[in-house]
N, C-alpha and C positions, 0 to 999 in steps of 0.2 A: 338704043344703047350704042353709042358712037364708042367709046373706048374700050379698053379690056378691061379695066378694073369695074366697070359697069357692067360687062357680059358677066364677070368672075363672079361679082357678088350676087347677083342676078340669080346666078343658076346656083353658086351653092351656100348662100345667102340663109335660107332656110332651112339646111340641115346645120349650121352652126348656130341660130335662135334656139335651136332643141326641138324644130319642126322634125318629124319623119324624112318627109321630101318623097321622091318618087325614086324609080331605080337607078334611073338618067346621074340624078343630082348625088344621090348616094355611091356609086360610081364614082363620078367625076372626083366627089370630095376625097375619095377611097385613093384613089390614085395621083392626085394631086398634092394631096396630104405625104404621102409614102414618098413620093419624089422629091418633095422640099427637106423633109425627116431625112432621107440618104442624104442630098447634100451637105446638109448643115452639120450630119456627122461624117462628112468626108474633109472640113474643114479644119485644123488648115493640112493635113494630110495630100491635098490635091492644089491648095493654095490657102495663102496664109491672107487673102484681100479677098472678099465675099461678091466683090464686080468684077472681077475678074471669073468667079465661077459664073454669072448672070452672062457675063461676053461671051464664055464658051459656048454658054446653052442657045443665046439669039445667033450669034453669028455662025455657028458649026450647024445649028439644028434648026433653024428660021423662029425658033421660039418668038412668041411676039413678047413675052416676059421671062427672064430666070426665076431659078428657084425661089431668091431672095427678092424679087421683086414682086415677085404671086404672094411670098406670105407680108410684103410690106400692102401688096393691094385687099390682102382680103384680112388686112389687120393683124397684127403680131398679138397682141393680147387677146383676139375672137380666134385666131390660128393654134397660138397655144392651151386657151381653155378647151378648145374641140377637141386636139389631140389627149389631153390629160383628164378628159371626160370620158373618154372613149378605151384608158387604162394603159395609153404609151408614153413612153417617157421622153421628155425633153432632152434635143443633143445639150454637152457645154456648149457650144455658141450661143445658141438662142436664150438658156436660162441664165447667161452673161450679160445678153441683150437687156431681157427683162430686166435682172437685179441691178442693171446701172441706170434705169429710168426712163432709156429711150426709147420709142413708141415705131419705130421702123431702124431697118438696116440700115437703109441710104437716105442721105441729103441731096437732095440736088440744089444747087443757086450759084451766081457768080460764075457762072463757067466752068464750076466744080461738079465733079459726082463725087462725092464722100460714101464711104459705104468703111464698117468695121472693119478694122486687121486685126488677124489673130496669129498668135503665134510667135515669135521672140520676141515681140512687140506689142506691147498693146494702145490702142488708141486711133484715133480717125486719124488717118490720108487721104488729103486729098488728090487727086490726080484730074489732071483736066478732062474734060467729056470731048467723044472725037466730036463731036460738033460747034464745038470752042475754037472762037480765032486765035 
């Protein structure tokens, strides 16, 4: 497993099938979970562009993915059926996600990171990726 979204689902992969899983995984999902849920209800309260919350968390904190990027890697619709099986409820952002059809936060292509803005605005921005010439 070379990538993160490959370790991610890996390990907790089978506690969103509706596997038990082990402590390890139960854990992981346990806290993983809770961390994506604060951010996405701290949005836009802390910022109103959802890569910019994902920047803070890599660059401040060596995250190898933000909030928004862990639940676009481990699936927005497997991320929210877990959470709302398990009897927690969706921030606005995500149930905004959901109800407008798209299947992840961000875009990436063309030199762009797209990722949802919320808050006096709504609708994709793009902003260029620092690794765009």
């Amino acid at each position: 497993m070379k990538t993160p979204t490959e370790r991610l689902r890996a390990l907790i992969g089978p506690v969103l099938e509706g596997q038990k899983g082990d402590k390890a995984q139960q854990f992981l999902w346990g806290l993983l979970s809770e961390t994506c849920l604060y951010a996405a209800r701290r949005v836009p309260e802390i910022s109103d562009h959802v890569t910019d919350v994902d920047r803070a968390m890599r660059w401040g904190f060596a995250w190898e993915l933000g909030p928004f990027e862990l639940m676009d890697a481990i699936g927005v619709n497997a991320f929210a059926a877990g959470v709302q099986k398990e009897g927690r409820s969706l921030p606005p952002v995500l149930e905004k996600l959901l109800a407008s059809g798209r299947k992840s936060f961000l875009r990436i292509g063309e030199g762009h990171h797209n990722g949802l803005r919320y808050g006096r605005r709504d609708g994709d921005e793009g902003r260029k990726s620092p690794r765009a010439c």
